[in-house]
ROLOMI-123496 format. One record per residue (C-alpha): residue number from 0; x, y, z. Coordinates in nm, 4 decimals. Layout:
<nodes>
<node NUM, <X, Y, Z>>;
...
</nodes>
This chain:
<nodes>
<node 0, <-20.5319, 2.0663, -0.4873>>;
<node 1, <-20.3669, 2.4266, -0.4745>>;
<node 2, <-20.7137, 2.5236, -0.7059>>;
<node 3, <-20.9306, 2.3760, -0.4160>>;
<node 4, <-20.8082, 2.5314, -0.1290>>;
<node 5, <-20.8616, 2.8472, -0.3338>>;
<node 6, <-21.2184, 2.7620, -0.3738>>;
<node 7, <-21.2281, 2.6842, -0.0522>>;
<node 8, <-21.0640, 2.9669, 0.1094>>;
<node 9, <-21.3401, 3.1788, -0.0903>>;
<node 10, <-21.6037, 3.0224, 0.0025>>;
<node 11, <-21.5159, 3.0233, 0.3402>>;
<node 12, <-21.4661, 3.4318, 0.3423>>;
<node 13, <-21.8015, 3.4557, 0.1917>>;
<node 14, <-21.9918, 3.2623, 0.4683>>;
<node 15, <-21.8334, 3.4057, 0.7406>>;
<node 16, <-21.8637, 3.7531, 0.5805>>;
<node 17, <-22.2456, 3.6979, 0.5015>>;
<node 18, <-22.4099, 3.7910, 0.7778>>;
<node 19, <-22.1834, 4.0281, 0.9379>>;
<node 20, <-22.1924, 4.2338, 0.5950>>;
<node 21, <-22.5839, 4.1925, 0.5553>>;
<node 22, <-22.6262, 4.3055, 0.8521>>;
<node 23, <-22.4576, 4.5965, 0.8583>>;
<node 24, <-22.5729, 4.6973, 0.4947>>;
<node 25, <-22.9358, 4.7065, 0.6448>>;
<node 26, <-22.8665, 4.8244, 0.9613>>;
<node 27, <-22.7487, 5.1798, 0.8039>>;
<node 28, <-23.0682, 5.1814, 0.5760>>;
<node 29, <-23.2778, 5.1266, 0.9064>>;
<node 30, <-23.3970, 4.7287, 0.8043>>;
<node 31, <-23.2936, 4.4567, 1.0604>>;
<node 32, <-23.1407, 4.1367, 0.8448>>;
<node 33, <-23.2275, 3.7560, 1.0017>>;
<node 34, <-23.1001, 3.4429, 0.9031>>;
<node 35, <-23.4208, 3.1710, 0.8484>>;
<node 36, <-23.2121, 2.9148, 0.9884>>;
<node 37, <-22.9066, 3.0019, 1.1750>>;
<node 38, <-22.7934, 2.6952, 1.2704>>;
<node 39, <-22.7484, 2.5433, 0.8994>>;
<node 40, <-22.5500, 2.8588, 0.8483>>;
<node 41, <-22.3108, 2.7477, 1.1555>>;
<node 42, <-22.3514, 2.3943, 1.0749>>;
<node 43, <-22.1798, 2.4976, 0.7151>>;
<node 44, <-21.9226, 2.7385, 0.8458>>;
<node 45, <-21.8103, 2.4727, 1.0485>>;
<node 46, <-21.8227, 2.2166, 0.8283>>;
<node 47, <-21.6318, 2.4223, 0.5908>>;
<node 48, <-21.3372, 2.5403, 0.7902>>;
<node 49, <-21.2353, 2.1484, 0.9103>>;
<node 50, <-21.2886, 2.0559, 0.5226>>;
<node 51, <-21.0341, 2.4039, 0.4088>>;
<node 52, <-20.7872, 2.2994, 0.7034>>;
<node 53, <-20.7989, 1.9666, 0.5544>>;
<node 54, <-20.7035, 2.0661, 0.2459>>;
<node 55, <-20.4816, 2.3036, 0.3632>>;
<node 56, <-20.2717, 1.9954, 0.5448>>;
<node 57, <-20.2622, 1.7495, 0.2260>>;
<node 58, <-20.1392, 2.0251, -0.0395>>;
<node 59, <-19.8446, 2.1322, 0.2248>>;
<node 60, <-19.7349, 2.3992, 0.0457>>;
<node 61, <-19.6948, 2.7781, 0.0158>>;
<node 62, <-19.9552, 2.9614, -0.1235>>;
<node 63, <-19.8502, 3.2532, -0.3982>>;
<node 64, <-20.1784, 3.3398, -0.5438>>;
<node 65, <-20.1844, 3.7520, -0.3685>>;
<node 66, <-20.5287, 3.7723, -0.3613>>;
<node 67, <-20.6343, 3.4127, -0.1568>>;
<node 68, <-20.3064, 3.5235, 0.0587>>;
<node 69, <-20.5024, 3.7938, 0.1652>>;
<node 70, <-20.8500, 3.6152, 0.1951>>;
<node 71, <-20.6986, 3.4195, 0.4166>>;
<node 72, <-20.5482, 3.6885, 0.5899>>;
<node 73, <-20.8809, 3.8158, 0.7163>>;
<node 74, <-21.0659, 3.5136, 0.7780>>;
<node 75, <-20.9787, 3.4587, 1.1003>>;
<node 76, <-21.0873, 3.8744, 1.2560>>;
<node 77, <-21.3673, 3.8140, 1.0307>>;
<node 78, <-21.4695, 3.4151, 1.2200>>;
<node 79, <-21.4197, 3.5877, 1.5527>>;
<node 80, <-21.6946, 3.8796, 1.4521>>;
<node 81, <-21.9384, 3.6115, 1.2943>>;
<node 82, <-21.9596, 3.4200, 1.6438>>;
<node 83, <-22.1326, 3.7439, 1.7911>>;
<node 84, <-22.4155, 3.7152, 1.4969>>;
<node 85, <-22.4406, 3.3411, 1.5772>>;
<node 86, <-22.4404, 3.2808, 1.9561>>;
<node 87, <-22.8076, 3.3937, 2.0826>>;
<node 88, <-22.9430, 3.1799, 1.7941>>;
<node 89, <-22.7418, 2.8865, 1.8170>>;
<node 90, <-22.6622, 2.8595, 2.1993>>;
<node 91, <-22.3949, 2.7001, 2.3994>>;
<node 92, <-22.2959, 2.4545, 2.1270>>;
<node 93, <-22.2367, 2.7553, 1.8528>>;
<node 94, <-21.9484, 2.9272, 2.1430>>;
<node 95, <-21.7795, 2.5904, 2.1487>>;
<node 96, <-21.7795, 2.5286, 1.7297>>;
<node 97, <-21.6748, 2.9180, 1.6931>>;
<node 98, <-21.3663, 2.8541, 1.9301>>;
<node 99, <-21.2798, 2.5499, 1.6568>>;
<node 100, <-21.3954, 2.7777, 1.3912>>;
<node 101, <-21.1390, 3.0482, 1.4589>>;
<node 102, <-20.8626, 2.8066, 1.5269>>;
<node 103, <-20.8886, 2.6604, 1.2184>>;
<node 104, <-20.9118, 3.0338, 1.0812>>;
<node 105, <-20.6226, 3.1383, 1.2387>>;
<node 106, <-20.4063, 2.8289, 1.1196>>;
<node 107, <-20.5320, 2.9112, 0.7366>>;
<node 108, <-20.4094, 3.3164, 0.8241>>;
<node 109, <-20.0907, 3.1967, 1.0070>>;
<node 110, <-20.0022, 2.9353, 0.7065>>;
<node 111, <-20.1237, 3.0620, 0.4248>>;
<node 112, <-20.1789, 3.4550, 0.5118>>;
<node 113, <-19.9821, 3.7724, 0.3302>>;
<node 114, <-19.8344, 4.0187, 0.3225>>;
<node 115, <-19.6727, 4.0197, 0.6170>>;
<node 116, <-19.8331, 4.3300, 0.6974>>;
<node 117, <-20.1819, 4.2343, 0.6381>>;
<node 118, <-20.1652, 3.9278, 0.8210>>;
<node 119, <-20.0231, 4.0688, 1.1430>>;
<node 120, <-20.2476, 4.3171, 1.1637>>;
<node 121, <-20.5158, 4.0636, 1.0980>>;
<node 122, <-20.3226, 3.8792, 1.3928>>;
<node 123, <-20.3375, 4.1865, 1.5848>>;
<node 124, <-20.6982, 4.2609, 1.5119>>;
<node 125, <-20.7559, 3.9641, 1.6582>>;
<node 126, <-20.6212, 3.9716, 1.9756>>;
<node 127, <-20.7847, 4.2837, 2.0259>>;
<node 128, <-21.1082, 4.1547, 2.0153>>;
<node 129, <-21.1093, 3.8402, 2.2121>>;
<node 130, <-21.1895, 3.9687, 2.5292>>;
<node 131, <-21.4834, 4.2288, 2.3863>>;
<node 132, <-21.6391, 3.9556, 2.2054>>;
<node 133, <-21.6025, 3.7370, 2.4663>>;
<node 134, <-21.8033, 3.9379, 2.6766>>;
<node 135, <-22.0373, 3.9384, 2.4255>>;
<node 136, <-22.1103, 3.5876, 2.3652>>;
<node 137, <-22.1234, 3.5899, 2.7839>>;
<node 138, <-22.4119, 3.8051, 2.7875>>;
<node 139, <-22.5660, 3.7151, 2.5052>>;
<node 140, <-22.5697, 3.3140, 2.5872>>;
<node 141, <-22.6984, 3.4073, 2.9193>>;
<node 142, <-22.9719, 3.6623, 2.7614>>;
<node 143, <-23.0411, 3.3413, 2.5620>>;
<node 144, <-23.1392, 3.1332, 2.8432>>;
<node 145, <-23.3776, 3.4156, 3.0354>>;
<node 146, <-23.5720, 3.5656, 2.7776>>;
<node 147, <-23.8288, 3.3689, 2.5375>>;
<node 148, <-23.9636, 3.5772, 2.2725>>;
<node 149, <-24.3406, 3.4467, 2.1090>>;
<node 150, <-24.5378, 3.6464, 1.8086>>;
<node 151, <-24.8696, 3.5298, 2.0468>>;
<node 152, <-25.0640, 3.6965, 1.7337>>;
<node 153, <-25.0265, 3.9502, 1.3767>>;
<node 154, <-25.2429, 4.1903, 1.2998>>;
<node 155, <-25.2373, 4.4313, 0.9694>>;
<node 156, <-25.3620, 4.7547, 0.9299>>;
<node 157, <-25.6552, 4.8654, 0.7221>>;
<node 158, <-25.4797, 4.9133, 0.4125>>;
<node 159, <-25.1604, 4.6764, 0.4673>>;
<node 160, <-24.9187, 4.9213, 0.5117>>;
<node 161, <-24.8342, 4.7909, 0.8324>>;
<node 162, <-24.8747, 4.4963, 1.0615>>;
<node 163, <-24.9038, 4.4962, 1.4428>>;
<node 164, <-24.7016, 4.1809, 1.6100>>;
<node 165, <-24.8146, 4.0871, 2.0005>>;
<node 166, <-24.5156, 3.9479, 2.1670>>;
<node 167, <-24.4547, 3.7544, 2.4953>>;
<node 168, <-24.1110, 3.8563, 2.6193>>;
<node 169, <-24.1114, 3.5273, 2.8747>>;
<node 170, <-23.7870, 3.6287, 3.1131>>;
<node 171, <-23.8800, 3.2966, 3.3570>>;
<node 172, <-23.8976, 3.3582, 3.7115>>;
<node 173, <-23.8127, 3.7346, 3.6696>>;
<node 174, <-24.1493, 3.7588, 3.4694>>;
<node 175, <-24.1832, 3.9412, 3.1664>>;
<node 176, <-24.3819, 4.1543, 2.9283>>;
<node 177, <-24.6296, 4.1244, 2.6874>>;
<node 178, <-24.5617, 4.4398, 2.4520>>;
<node 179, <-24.7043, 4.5639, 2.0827>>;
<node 180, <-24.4418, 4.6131, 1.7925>>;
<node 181, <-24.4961, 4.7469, 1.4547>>;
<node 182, <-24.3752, 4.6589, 1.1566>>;
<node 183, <-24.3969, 4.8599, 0.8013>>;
<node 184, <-24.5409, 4.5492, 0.5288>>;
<node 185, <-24.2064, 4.5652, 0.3721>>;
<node 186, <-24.0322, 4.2647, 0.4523>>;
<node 187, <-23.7927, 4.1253, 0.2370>>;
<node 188, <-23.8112, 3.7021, 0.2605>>;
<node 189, <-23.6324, 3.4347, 0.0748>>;
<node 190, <-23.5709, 3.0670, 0.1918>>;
<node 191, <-23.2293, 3.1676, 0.3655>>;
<node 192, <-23.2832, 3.4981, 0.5329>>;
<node 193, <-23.5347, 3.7854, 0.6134>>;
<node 194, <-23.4886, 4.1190, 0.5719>>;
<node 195, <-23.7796, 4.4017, 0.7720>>;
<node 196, <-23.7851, 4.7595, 0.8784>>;
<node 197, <-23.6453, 4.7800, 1.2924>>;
<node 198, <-23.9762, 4.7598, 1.4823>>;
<node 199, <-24.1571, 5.0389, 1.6897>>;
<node 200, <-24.2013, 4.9414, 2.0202>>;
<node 201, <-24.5619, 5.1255, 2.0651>>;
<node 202, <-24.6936, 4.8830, 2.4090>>;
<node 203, <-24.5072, 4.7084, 2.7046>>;
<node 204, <-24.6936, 4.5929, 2.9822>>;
<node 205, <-24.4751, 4.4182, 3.2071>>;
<node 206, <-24.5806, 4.0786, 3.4627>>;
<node 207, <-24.4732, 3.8993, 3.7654>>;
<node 208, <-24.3959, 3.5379, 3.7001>>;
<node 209, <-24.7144, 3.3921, 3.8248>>;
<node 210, <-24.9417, 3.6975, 3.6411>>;
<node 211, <-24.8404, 3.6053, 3.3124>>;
<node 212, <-25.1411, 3.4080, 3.2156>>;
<node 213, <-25.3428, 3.6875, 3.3455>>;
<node 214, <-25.2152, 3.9878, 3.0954>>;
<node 215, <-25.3811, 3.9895, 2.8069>>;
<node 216, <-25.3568, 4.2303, 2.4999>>;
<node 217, <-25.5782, 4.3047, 2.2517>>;
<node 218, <-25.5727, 4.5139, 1.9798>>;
<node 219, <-25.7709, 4.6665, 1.6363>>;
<node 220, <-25.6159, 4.9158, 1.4296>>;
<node 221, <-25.8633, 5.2305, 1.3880>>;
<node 222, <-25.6362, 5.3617, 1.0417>>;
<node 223, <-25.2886, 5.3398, 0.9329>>;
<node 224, <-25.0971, 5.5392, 1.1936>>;
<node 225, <-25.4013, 5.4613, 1.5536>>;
<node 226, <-25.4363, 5.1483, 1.7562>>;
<node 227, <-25.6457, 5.0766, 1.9715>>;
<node 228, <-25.4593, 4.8695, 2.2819>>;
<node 229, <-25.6734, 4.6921, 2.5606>>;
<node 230, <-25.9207, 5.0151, 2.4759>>;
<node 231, <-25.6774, 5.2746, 2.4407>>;
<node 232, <-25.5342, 5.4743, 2.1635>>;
<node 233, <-25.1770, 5.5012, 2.0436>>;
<node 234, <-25.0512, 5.6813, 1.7456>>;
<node 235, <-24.7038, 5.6564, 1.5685>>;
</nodes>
């Protein structure tokens, strides 16, 4: 049992660390990271954490292994920073299994969780960031819920080296855009997640609710670094 829950406890860190990690990692080389499918990645998190606190409850004791004292130390800081990365993908349903998610984290840090150093200021960390990422999940949910983004079509350049997306930014009864982003053909993509240089924004033309049917966008690439936009040239 006391080898399970340290399994578990590892496992746990890693998922939760994943795509906070990931993400940064690219962010600083200029990629953007995706999950595939977000909500198996939430699904398992959260099936995880019930199945650790489960464990955690039938072996009733101690833990004196330093290193998975400290793992679970930091899970729950690190659960309340993965709900940010989860909420505009998951919705509603992902804030409410987070809030169970970081209880359960927080029993593992307060139970099982030392030094005593390293889990208050785990504790601490903690505290400090409910209300910020709170307001997060707030505007992100409701971001969620106004804005529909659709790749309407994907065009590549002459030689490859890059590939034009036309999106439909659908914001409801506020309208939207219809804008042109462009993509380097460097995209990293596996079954779980999807890794791509951050986009350049090149068109955005924006539309009242009842115009949206009415904007269209087409575009040709003339080379590599000009496209041609509804009959206009850009360069980047």
């Amino acid at each position: 049992m006391k080898k399970l829950l340290s399994v578990l406890s590892c496992l746990l860190l890693a998922l939760i660390a994943f795509t906070p990690v990931c993400s940064l990692v690219c962010s600083i080389f200029g990629y953007k990271f995706t999950l595939v499918n977000p909500s198996v990645f939430a699904i398992a998190i959260f099936a995880l954490t019930g199945i650790t606190v489960l464990v955690s409850i039938l072996y009733g004791e101690i833990l004196e292994n330093k290193i998975i004292c400290i793992v679970m130390s930091v899970l729950t800081p690190l659960a309340l920073i993965n709900t940010g990365f989860y909420v505009r993908s998951c919705g509603t349903l992902w804030i409410i299994a987070s809030v169970l998610i970081c209880v359960g984290c927080g029993y593992l840090t307060i139970r099982h969780g030392n030094p005593l150093t390293v889990r208050t200021g785990a504790l601490v960390l903690t505290a400090g960031l409910l209300l910020p990422m709170a307001f997060i999940c707030f505007v992100m949910s409701v971001a969620n819920n106004t804005q529909n983004y659709d790749v309407l079509d994907t065009v590549y350049s002459p030689t490859g080296a890059y590939y034009a997306e036309i999106i439909d930014n659908d914001q409801g009864e506020k309208g939207g855009s219809k804008m042109v982003h462009i993509y380097p053909d460097k995209d990293i993509e596996t079954p779980i997640f999807l890794i791509r240089k951050n986009r350049i924004i090149i068109y955005e033309e924006f539309y009242k609710a009842s115009e949206a049917d009415k904007v269209e966008v087409v575009i040709q690439w003339k080379d590599d670094n000009h496209l041609i936009i509804n009959g206009k040239n850009y360069s980047f």
